[in-house]
C-alpha positions as CSV (number, residue, x, y, z in Angstrom):
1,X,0.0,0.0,0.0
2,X,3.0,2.2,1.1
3,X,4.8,1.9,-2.3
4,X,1.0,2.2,-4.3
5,X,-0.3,5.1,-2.5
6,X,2.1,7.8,-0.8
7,X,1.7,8.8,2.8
8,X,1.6,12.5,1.2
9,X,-1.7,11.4,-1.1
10,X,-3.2,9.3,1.6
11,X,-2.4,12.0,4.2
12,X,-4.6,14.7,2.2
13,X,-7.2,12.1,1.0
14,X,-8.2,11.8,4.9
15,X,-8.0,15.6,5.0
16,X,-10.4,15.6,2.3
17,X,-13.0,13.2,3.7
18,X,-13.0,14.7,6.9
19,X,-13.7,18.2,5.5
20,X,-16.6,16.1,3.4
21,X,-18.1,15.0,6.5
22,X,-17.5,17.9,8.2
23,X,-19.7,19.7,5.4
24,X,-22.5,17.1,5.5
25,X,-22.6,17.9,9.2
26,X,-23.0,21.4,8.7
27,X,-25.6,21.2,5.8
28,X,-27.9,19.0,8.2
29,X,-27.4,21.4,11.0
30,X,-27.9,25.0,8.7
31,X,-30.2,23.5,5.9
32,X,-32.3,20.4,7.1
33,X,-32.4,22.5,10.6
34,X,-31.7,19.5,12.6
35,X,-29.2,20.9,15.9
36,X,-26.3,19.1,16.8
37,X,-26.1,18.3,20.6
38,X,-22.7,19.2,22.6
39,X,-21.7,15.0,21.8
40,X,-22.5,15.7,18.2
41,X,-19.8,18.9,18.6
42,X,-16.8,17.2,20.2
43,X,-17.2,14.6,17.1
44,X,-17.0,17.5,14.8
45,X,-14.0,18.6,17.1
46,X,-12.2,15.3,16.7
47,X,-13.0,14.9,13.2
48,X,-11.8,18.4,12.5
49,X,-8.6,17.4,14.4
50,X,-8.1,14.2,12.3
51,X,-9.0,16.0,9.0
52,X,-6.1,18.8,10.2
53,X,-3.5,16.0,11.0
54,X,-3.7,14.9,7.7
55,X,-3.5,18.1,6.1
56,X,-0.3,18.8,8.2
57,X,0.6,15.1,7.7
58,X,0.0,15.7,3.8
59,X,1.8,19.1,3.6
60,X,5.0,17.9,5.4
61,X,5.2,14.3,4.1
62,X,7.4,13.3,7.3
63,X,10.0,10.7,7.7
64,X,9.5,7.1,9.5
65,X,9.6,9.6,12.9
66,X,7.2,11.9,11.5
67,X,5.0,9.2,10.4
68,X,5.3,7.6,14.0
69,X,4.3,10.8,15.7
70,X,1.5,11.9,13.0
71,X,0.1,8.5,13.5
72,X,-0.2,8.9,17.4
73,X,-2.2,11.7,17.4
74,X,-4.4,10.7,14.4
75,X,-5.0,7.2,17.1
76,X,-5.7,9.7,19.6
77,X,-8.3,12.1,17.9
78,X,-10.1,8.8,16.2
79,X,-10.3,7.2,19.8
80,X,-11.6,10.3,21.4
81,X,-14.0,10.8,18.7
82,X,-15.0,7.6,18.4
83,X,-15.6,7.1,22.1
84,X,-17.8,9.9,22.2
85,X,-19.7,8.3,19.2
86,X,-20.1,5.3,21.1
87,X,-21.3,6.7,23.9
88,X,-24.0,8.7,21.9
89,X,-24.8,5.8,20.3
90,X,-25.7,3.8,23.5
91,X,-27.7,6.6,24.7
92,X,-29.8,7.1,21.3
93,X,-30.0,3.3,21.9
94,X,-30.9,3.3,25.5
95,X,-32.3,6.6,26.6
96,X,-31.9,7.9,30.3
97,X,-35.3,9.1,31.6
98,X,-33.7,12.8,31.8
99,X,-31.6,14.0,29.3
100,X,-27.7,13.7,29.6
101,X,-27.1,16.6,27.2
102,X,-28.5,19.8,28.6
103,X,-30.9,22.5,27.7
104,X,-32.4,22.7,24.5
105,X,-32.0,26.0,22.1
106,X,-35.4,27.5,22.6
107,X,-34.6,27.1,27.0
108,X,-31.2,29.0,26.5
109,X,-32.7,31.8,23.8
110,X,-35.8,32.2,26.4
111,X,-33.9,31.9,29.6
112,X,-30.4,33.7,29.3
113,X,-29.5,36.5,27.4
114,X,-28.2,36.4,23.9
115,X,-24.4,37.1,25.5
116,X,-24.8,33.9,27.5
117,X,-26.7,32.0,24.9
118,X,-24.1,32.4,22.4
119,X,-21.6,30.4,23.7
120,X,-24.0,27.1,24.9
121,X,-25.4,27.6,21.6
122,X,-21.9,26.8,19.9
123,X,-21.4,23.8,22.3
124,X,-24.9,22.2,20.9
125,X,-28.3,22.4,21.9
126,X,-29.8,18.8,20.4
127,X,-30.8,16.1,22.8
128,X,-28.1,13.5,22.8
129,X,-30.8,10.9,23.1
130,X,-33.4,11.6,19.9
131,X,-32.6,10.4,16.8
132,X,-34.0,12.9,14.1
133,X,-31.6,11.9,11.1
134,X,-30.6,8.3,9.7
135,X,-29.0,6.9,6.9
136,X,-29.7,3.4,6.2
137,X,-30.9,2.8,9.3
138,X,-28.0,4.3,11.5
139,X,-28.1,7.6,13.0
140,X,-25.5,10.6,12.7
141,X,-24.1,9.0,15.8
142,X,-23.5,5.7,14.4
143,X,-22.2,7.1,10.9
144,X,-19.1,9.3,13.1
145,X,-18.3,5.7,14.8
146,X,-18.2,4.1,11.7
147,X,-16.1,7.2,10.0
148,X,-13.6,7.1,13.2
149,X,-13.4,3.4,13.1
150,X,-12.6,3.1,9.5
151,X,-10.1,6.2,9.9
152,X,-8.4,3.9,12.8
153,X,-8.6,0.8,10.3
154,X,-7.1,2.6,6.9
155,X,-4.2,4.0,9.6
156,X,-3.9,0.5,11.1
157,X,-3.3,-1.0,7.5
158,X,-1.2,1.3,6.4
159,X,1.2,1.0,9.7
160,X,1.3,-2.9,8.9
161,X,2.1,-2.7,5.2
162,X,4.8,-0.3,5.6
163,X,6.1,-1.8,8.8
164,X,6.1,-5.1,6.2
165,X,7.4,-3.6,3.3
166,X,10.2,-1.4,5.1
167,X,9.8,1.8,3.4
């Protein structure tokens, strides 16, 4: 895989489907009107962080030591993100009888002025819990675990083929 596809191409392929996904997010959120809940936003956060990683990763085209350290923080964003998909997952799955997330948007806009709003309305408003979007049967939730597992796998792979191939 190493020798067929370069780190460098690789690299900004993931870069280029994270900003993808990234996009789809946002055209859910500002065009279908659905609002993402404060899980839904560390995803975005960890998927922003892998899709940077490989921009840098894809810019710089490192060494073996580069490589090594570009692929230890890619692990660590996927694992975050994919955590906190998991989670979100289990809870859409298996609701709590009060809602883990917090306040909704119309609460925070009603309650608190606009200067306090702001900033809880950029963490996420949704309830972690409803499901209002799916894709062949799996929710936005189950679509980021699938994205940070398969960015984990494709990593994975590649480590193995060019830890077997040498270069």
């Amino acid at each position: 895989m190493p020798s067929r596809f370069p780190l460098r191409l690789l690299a900004l392929l993931l870069f280029a489907v994270c900003a993808v996904l990234l996009a789809a997010g946002l055209y859910i959120q500002h065009v279908q009107g659905i609002e993402p809940c404060p899980m839904c936003i560390m995803q975005r956060y960890a998927l922003a962080v892998c899709g940077l990683i490989g921009l840098l990763a894809g810019l710089h085209n490192p060494g073996r030591t580069g490589q090594n350290a570009y692929s230890a923080l890619l692990t660590v964003a996927a694992l975050a993100g994919g955590g906190v998909a998991a989670r979100q997952s289990w809870i859409q799955w298996y609701p709590p009888a009060v809602s883990e997330c917090g306040p909704g948007l119309e609460y925070m806009l009603d309650s608190f002025p606009l200067t306090s709003a702001l900033p809880m309305i950029f963490r996420g408003a949704g309830d972690c819990s409803v499901v209002d979007w799916t894709f062949l049967g799996l929710s936005i939730a189950n679509w980021s675990f699938v994205s940070f597992a398969a960015i984990l796998l494709a990593l994975a792979l590649y480590v193995l083929r060019r830890d077997k191939t040498g270069t």
